[in-house]
DRENMAR-395521 format. One record per residue (C-alpha): residue in one letter; x, y, z. Coordinates in steps of 0.001 Angstrom, whole numbers, padded with zeros to 6 digits, always signed. Layout:
# residues N
aXYZ/...
//
This chain:
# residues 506
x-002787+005066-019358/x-006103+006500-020502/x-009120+004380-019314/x-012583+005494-021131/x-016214+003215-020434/x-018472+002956-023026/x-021261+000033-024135/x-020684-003621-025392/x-020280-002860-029303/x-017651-005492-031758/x-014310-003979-031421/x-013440-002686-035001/x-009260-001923-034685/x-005919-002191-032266/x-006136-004881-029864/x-009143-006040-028247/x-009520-008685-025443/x-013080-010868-024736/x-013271-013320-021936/x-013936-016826-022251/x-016246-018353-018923/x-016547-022309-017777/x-016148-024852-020854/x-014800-021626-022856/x-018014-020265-023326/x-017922-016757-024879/x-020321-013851-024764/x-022503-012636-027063/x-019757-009606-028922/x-016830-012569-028359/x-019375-014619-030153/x-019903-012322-033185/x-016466-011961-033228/x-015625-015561-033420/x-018414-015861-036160/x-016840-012421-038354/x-013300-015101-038205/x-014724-018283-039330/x-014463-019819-035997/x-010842-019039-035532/x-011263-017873-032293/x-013150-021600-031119/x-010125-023364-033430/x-007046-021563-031904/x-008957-022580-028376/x-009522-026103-029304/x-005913-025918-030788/x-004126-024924-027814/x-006067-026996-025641/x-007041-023656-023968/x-008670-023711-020996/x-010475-020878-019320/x-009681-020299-015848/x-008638-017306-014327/x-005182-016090-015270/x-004996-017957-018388/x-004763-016083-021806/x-004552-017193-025466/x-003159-014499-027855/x-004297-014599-031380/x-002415-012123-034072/x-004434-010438-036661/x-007650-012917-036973/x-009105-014041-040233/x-011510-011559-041883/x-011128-009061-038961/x-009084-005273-038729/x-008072-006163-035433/x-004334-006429-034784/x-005169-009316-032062/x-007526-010775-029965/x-006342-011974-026451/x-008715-014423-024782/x-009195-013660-021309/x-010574-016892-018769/x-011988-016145-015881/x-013313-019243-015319/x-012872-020468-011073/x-013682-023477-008624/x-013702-020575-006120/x-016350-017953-006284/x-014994-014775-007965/x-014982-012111-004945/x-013649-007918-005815/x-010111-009042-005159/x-009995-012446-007748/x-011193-009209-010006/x-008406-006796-009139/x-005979-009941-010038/x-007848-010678-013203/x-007396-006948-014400/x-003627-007135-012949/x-002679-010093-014814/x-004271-008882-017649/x-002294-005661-018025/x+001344-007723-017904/x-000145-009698-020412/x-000980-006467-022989/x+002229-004793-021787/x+004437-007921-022730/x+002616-008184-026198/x+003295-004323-026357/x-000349-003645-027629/x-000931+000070-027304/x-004486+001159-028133/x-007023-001686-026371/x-010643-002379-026119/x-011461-004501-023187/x-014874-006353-023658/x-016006-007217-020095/x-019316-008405-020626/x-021024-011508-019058/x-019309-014953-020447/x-022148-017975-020143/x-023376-018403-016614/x-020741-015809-015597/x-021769-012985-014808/x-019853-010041-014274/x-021374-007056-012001/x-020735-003449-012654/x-018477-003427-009002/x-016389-006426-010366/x-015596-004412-013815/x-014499-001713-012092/x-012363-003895-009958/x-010952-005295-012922/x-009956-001737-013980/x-008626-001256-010995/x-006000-004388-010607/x-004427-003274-013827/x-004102+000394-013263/x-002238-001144-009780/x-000260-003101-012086/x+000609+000055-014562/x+003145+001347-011754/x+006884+001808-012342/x+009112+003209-010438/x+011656+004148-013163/x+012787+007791-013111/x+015944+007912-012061/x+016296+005538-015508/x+016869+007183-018942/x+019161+006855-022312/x+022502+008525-021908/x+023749+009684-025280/x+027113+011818-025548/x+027563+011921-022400/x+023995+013835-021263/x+020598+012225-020447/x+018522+012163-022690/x+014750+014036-022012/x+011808+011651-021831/x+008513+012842-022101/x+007453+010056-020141/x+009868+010118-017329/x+009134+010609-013826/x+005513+009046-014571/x+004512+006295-012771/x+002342+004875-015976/x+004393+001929-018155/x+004572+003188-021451/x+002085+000234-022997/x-000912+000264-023153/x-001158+004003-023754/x-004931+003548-023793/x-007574+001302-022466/x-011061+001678-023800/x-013546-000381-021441/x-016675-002113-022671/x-019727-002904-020526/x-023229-002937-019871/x-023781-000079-017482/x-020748+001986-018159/x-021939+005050-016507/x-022509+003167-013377/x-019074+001488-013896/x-017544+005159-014418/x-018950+006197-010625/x-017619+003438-009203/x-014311+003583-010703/x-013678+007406-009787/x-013228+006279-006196/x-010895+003654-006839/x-009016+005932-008882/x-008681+008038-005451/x-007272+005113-004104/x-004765+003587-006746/x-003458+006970-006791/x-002876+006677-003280/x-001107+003571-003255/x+000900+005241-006064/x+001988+007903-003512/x+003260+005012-000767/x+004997+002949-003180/x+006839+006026-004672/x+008014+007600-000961/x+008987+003657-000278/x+010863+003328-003531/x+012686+006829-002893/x+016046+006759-002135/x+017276+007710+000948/x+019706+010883+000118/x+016294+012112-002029/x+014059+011727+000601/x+015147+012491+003943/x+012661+013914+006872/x+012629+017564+005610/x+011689+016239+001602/x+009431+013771+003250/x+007450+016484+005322/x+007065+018766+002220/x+005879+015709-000052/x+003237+015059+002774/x+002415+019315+002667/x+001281+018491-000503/x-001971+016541+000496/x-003156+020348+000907/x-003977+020643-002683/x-006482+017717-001997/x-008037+019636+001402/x-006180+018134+003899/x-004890+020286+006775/x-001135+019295+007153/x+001160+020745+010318/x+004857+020049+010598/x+006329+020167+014211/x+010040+021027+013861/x+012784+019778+016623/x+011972+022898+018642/x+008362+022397+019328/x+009059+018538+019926/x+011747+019408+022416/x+008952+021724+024355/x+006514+018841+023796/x+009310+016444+025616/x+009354+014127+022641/x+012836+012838+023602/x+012328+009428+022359/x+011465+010646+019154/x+014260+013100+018835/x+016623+010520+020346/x+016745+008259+017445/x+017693+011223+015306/x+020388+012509+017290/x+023294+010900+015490/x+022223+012660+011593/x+022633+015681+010053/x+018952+015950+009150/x+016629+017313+011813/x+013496+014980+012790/x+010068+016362+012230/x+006506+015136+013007/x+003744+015563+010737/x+000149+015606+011485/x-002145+015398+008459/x-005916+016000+009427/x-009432+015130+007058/x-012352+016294+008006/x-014663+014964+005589/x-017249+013490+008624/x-019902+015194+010948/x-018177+018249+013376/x-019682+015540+015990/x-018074+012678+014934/x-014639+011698+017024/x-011563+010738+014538/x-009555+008042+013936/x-006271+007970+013690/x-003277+006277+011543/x+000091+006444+012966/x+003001+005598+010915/x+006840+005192+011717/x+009446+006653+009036/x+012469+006118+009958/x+013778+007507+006405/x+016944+005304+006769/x+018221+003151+009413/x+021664+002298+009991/x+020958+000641+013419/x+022755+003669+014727/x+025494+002998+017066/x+024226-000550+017306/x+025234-000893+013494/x+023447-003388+011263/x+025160-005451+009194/x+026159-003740+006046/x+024301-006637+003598/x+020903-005532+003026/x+021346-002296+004530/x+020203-000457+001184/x+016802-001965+002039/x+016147+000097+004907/x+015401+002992+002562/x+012242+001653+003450/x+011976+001795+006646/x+009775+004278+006521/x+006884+002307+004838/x+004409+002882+008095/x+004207+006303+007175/x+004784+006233+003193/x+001096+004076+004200/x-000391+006599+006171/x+000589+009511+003525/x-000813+007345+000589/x-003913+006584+002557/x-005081+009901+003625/x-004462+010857+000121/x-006800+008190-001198/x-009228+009547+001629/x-009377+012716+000632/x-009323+012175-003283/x-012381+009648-002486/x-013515+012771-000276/x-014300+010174+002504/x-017258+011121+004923/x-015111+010106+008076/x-012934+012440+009801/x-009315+011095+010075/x-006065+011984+011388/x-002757+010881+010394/x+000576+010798+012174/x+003857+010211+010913/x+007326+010919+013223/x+010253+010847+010525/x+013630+010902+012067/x+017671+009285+010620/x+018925+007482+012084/x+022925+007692+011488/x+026198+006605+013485/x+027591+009825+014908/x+029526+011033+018062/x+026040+012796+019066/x+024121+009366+018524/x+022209+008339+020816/x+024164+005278+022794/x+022948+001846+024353/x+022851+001848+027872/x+021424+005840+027463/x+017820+006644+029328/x+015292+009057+027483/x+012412+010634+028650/x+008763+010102+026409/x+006270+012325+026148/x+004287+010175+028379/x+006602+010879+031171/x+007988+007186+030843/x+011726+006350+030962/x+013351+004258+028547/x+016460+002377+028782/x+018099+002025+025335/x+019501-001433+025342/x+019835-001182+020990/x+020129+001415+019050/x+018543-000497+016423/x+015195-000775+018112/x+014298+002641+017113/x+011193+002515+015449/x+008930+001732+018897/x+010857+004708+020334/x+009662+007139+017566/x+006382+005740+017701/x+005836+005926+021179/x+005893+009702+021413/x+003589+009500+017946/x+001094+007566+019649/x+000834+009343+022943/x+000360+012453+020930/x-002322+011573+018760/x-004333+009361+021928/x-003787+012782+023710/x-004224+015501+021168/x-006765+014120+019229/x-009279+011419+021554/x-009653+009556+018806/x-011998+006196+018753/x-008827+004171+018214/x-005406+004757+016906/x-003710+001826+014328/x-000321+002219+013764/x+001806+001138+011075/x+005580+000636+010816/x+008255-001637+009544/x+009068-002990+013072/x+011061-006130+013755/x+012331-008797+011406/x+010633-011310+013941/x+007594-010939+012215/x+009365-012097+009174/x+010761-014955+011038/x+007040-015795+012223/x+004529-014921+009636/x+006989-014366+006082/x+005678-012282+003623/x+001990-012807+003041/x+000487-011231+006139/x+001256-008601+008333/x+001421-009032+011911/x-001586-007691+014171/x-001340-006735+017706/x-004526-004868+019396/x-005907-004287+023226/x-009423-004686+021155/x-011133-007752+019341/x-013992-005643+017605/x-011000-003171+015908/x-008580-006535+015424/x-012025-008641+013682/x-012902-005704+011253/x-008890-004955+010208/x-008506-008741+009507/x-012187-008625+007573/x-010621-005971+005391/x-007762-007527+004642/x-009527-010997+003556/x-011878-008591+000976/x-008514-006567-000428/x-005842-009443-000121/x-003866-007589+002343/x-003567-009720+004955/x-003292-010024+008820/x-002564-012498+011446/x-003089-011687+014607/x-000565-012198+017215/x-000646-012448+021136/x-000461-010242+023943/x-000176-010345+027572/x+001523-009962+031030/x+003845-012876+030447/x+005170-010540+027897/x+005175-007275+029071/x+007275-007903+031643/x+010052-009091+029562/x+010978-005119+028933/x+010308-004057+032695/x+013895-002616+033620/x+015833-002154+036612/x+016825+001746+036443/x+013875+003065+034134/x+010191+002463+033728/x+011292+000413+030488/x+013420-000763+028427/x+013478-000850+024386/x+014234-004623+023633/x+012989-007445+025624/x+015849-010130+024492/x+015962-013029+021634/x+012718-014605+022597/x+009282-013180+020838/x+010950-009836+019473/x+007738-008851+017635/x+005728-009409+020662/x+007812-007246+023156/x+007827-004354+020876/x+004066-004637+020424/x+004027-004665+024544/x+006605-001497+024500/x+003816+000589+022176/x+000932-000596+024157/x+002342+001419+027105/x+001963+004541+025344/x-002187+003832+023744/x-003410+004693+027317/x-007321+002600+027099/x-007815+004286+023722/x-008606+001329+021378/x-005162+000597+019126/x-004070-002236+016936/x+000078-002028+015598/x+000435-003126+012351/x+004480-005036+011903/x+004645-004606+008052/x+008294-005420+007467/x+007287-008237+005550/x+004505-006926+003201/x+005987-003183+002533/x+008907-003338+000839/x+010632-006554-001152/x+007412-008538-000611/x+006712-011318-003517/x+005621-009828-006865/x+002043-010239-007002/x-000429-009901-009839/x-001309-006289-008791/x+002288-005219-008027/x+005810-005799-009659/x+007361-003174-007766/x+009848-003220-004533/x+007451-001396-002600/x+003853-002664-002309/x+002145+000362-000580/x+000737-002195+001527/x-001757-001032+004253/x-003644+001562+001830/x-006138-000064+000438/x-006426-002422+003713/x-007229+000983+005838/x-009211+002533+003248/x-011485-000727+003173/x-011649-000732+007150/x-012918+003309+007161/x-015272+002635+004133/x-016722-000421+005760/x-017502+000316+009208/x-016282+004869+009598/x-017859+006722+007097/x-021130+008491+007443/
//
């Protein structure tokens, strides 16, 4: 979709959509518009018993006296004042609307509607929401005809094929344009996590996952792989553990942007990506399985976020982490009642096989704390379906040794609509993974399963500051949303990317 700004002038052809504010009061173009149709723009409201509030459209087909093809009336009309997010939704549920009336070319007149007034950051916002929106994830789709697929320009291109253009209207359009080439960085990031989330599992495997990641290079961001060999010297057993049982090596990849002061200490996103997750020899059940394709959405996050970092060319200097391991059935699978070694030193009993992703992350996190010193460490990672049980699908869960980190991630996520809810900690609960033959063990029983395995990863933060994010309920199969009609969300992107522009950058 090609998005151009320009200033307020009467649409003259295609489609063009105005906005209609409290008691369906128009601006001054919608106005002239209205007046060029004989007031059939104020009759087909009046007719319809239209009423502007936010979400609401009104569709008219080739108006009276006027070359347009149709005139959508937008309402943005709210009880609740209209924050950057209510914007993003606006601009979301505007693009299903012009994709399901299959309008190609559109002019977009965003310009103040009665006492509503609409800011340069809110029409960019706007902008944004329905270039969120535009993403498919169709291409492994296409005609077959004798017996071959047929070549589509447009395949493999995460843009829906309607509108091909949208041609913005407002009153400071160069200041709009500034504003909007950032969150362009940033859609384009949560374009990369959706897409490694949506990825099957026999495309994108460690190896294909590591080289995707590589590619952040392009953007200026310094990307290492550590193969099995140099994990094995590091003593990363818990890590390589989980992958024991596939055919596809485990790899961790550290992705570094330097964008901030020499003298400024990192921070640091850790993601689990577990690329597919059988349960290993602890087998899941085989409905749903297919899902867990996605079980690597902490680090399909992190990847997607340090590209929107870098394409924003963020003045903070940030490292991300991601440990991608398989893990498959096997007669070299790891087995319950087994004891690794971490990093850390740390024994681990493995109780379930299936409680993998703390054990990748825990030689992640140790890592980064000790490589790197950074001023706190978040990780991300598709943990436990106890946080489903607890919270649904509408927040994530937060855990954190720190209330300044855990207040500014749950600011961010109020401002983007990616939520949080924090979640407890304490003695009471660490000791339900103390074990009797190692320093720990990986499951903690049927009580508080999302707690225990925030407890298990706090044993491996040292006193750096660290928050875990459990987004199995927000990063794959979450509710279709105004912004998103895809199985994978890319949640966490724009929540981290909100959190380092607020309070990191410099």
């Amino acid at each position: 979709m090609k998005i151009t700004f320009s200033a307020l002038s009467i649409p003259k052809k295609g489609s063009a959509v105005i906005l209609a504010g409290k008691d369906n009061k128009l601006g001054i173009i919608a106005q002239g518009l209205d007046d060029s149709s004989d007031g059939a723009l104020t009759r087909a409201m009046k007719a319809a018993k239209f009423k502007a509030e936010q979400g609401k459209f009104l569709e008219i087909l080739a108006p009276a006296h006027l070359k347009l093809d149709r005139i959508i009336i937008a309402g943005i009309s709210s009880d609740d004042e209209l924050n950057l997010h209510h914007w993003e939704r606006f601009g979301g549920g505007l693009y299903g609307r012009l994709a399901a009336s299959k309008s190609q070319a559109v002019t977009l007149v965003l310009e103040n509607a009665g006492d509503d007034e609409i800011l340069s950051p809110a029409v960019a916002r706007a902008i944004h929401g329905a270039f969120l929106r535009s993403y498919t994830f169709d291409r492994y789709k296409g005609e077959i005809k004798g017996g071959k697929k047929k070549k589509d320009k447009n395949h493999n291109v995460n843009n829906s094929k309607s509108p091909d253009s949208l041609a913005v209207q407002c009153e400071k359009p160069a200041v709009v344009r500034k504003i909007y080439a950032d969150l362009d960085g940033l859609g384009s990031g949560v374009f990369v996590a959706r897409d490694l989330v949506n990825e099957p599992a026999n495309i994108l495997y460690p190896a294909e996952f590591a080289a995707r990641a590589k590619k952040l290079a392009k953007l200026g961001v310094k990307v290492e792989v550590l193969s099995e060999k140099q994990m094995e010297k590091l003593g990363m057993h818990a890590l390589l553990g989980v992958g024991m049982g596939s055919v596809r090596d485990s790899s961790l990849v550290v992705m570094q942007w330097n964008g901030g002061p020499k003298t400024q200490k990192p921070i640091a996103f850790v993601g689990k990506g577990v690329t597919f997750d059988t349960g290993g020899i602890s087998l899941k059940p085989g409905a749903g399985m297919g899902d867990m394709k996605g079980d690597m959405g902490g680090a399909g996050c992190v990847t997607g976020l340090m590209h929107a970092l870098a394409a924003r060319k963020a003045k903070a200097n940030v490292i991300g982490v991601i440990a991608l391991a398989e893990n498959m059935p096997d007669a070299a699978a790891q087995r319950p009642g087994d004891v690794v070694t971490s990093m850390s030193g740390q024994t681990i009993e493995i109780l379930n096989t299936d409680a993998e992703g703390r054990l990748v992350l825990a030689d992640a996190l140790w890592y980064t704390q000790k490589r790197f010193k950074p001023q706190f460490m978040i990780n991300l990672a598709t943990l436990t379906g106890a946080i489903l049980v607890a919270l649904g699908q509408n927040h994530a869960g937060l855990f954190s040794n720190n209330d300044e980190l855990s207040q500014r991630i749950t600011d961010a996520g109020l401002t983007t609509g990616e939520k949080v809810w924090r979640m407890p900690l304490g003695p009471e609960y660490d000791k339900m993974i103390d074990c009797d033959i190692a320093n720990m063990k990986n499951i903690g029983g049927r009580y508080a399963g999302s707690i225990t395995a925030a407890q298990f990863l706090q044993r491996f933060v040292n006193d750096v500051p660290w928050a875990h994010l459990d987004i199995a309920g927000t990063a794959m199969n979450s509710p279709k949303s105004e912004i998103n009609r895809s199985w994978a969300s890319g949640y966490g992107v724009r929540l981290l990317n909100q959190l380092v522009a607020d309070h990191y950058e410099k």
